[in-house]
Each structure stands twice: as C-alpha cells, then as structure tokens.
N, C-alpha and C positions, 0 to 999 in steps of 0.2 A: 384362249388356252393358257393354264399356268405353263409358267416354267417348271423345270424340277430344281426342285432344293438342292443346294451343294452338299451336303450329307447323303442322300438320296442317289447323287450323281457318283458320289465318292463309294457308296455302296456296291451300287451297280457296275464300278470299275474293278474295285476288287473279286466281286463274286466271280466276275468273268477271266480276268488273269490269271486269277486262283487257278478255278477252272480247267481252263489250258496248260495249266504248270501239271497240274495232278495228273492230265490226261497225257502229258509230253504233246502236245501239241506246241508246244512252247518247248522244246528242247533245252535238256542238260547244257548248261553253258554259253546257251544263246543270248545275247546283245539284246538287252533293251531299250525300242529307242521309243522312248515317250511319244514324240508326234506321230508315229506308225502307230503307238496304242492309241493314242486317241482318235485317230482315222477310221484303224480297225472296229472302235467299240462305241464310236459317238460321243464322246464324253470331252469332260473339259482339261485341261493341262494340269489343271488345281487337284482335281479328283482321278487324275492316275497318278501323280506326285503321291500322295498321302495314300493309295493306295500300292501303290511301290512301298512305301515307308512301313505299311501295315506287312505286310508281305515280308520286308527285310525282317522283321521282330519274329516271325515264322520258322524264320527260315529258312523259305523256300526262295528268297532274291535274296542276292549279296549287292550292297553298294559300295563300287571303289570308288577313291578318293579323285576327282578329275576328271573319270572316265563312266561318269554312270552307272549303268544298273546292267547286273546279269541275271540269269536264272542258275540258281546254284546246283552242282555240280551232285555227282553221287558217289558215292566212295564207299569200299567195302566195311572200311571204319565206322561211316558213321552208320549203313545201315546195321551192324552188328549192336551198336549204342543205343540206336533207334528200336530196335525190337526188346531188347533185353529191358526200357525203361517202357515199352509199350507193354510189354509184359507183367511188369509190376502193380501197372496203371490198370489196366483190362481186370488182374485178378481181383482188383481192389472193387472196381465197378462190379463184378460180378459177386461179389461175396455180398455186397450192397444189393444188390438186384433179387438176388435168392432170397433174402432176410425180408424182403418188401413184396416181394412176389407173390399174384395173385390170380384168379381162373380168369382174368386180361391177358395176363404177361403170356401165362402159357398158350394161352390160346395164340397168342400172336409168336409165338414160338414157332409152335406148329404150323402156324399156314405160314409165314417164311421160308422153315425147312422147306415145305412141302413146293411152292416156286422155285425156290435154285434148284431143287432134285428137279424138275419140269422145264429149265432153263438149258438149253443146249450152252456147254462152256466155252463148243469152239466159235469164233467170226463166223459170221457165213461169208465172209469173201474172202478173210485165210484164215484157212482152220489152224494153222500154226500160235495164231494169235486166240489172245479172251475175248469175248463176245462181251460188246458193250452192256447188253441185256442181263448177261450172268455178272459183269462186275456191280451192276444198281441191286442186282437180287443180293448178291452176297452182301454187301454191304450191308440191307436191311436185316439179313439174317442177325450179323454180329451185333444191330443195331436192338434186334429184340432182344438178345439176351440179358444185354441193361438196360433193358426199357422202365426197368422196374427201381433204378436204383434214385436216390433222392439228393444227391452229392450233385450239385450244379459246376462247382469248380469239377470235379472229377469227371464230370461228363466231357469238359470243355476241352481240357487236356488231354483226354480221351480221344476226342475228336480229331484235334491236330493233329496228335501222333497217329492215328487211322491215315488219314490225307496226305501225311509225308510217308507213310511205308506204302501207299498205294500207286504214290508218284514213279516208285522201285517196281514194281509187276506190270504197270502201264507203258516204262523206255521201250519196248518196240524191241523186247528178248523174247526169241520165240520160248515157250514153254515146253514142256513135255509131262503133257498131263497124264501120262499114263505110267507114271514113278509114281504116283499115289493113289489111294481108294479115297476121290474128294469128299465125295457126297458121304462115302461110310465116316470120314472123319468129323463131318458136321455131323451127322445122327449121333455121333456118340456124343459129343457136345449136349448137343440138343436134351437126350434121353440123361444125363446127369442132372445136366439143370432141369429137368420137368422131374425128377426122382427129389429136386429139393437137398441135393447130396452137392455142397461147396467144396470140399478137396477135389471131389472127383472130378465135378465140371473145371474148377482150374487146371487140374493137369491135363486135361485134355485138351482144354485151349491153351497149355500152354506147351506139350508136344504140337499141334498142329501150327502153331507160331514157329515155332523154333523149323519144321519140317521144310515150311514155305522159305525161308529166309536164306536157308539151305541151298534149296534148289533155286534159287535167283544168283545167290555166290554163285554156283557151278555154274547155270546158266550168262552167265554176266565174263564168267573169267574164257568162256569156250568162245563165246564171240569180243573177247579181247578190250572190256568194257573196264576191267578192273586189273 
C-alpha cells in the first residue's frame, strides 16, 4: 500500500478543518491544539501546520504569537464588511454569468430552484435550526447562478467570501425563518437571471444579501453574540 503524499495529506487536513470551521463545529474562538487535530482527522503534524497556515491567510484561524492557533472570532463589523464586499463580488460574477449564459446554465437554474423549494429549511431534530440538506441545496442554487461566468479569480474569491458568511448563519443562532418569503426571494432571483435582465437579477441578490445579514445582526445581538 502507498502512503499518501504530504500534499495530499495537507489537502485532506485543510478540507476537514475548513469544514468544521464553516459548520461551527469548531466554535468561534475555540483553541486549536494541533495534536487533537491530528488525532481527530489522522493526518500528520506537517499537514495541519500548513493547513492552519492556509486557513490563517482565509481568515477563518487567527495565529497568536506563543500561544497557537484559534478559530476566529465573529464580530458584527466584520460580517457587515464581509457582505458588503460579498456583494460587489457576487454582482460582478453574475453580470459575467448572464453575458456567458446558456440553455445549461438555465437549465441548472431551474432544477436548483426547484430542490431548495423541495428541501425542508427546518432540522428535523430542531426546527429552530437550518437543515443541513437546505444549507447544501442553497448553496448549489447561488452556485448555478455563476455557473456560467468565466473569471476564475472571480469565482475563487467568490467562493471564500460564500464560506465565511456561511460560517455567520451556521454559529448555532436560532433563525426565524418566517420574517421572510425564502423561497419567493430565490424565484425572484432566479426568474431575472433566466429573463437574461442583469440590473434586475443584481438587485435582487443584492436585497436578498443585505435582508439575511440583517436578520443574523438581530438574531446574533437577541442572544448576546454581538
């Protein structure tokens, strides 16, 4: 049997930490102590080092000076920074996406939509909470609407900023999904970009941005997070 490659290894360590960071499974401000990760995820010392390191550059680990590694912390500042420059990003990818878009894109539109509207949002073991199943579906929805665009950097910084505002709806704040029509707010999405109409589909994603970030402030400041 090979071994696996230290690359490979180092791969595997990030995916996984990530992971758990995004998920809060790895809680806001929690101590990282290398030899638990390496325990937890099999891997070697060398490839959660450089996977911490990848991680710090993210910004989803801070490393102090002496004291190791944390998982960074959340702050109403920076999710207000984080959306506003997600914002910019996302419009930018979609203006690209529409311009490239083709009877794929929409099609993959469409049956996206058509799963989260099919996806129960609540847990099924607390409805207070999102159901892991509606957070993979919504993802892929936002995931179609730049399916189409051809900016590799754009996607990439795309991505990140998706994974750290997601890390903020996943801390374990209950929601109150009935301040908004979800699913109507994705069809309207949705029905812009398959109209081929770029202004419109921006501002819809970017009230629907702005609505959600909203309601995590409020939710976030009611249980004393912020």
């Amino acid at each position: 049997m090979s071994e696996t490659k230290p690359e490979s290894m180092t791969s595997q360590a990030y995916d996984k930490i990530r992971s758990e960071i995004i998920l809060c499974r790895l809680k806001p401000n929690d101590k990282l102590i290398i030899a638990d990760l390496c325990d937890t995820f099999k891997v070697s010392l060398g490839a959660v080092r450089e996977a911490l390191s990848r991680l710090t550059s993210e910004g989803l680990v801070i490393s102090i000076p002496r004291k190791g590694f944390r998982v960074a912390d959340l702050s109403q500042e920076e999710l207000i920074d984080l959306t506003d420059t997600r914002i910019k990003i996302e419009l930018m990818c979609i203006e690209n996406s529409i311009t490239n878009g083709d009877l794929k894109w929409e099609s993959g539109i469409v049956s996206a939509l058509f799963e989260l509207s099919k996806t129960p949002i609540e847990d099924a073991v607390n409805s207070k909470y999102i159901s892991p199943d509606w957070t993979s579906a919504h993802k892929r929805f936002h995931e179609s609407l730049v399916a189409a665009c051809d900016s590799k950097c754009l996607l990439t910084i795309r991505e990140n900023l998706y994974s750290q505002s997601e890390r903020y709806r996943q801390a374990s704040v209950p929601l109150d999904v009935k301040e908004r029509d979800i699913i109507g707010e994705h069809s309207k999405i949705a029905d812009a970009a398959l109209e081929h109409n770029v202004k419109k589909t921006q501002d819809e994603l970017e009230r629907h941005l702005h609505k959600t970030t909203s309601i995590l402030i409020k939710a976030y400041a009611e249980n004393g997070m912020f």
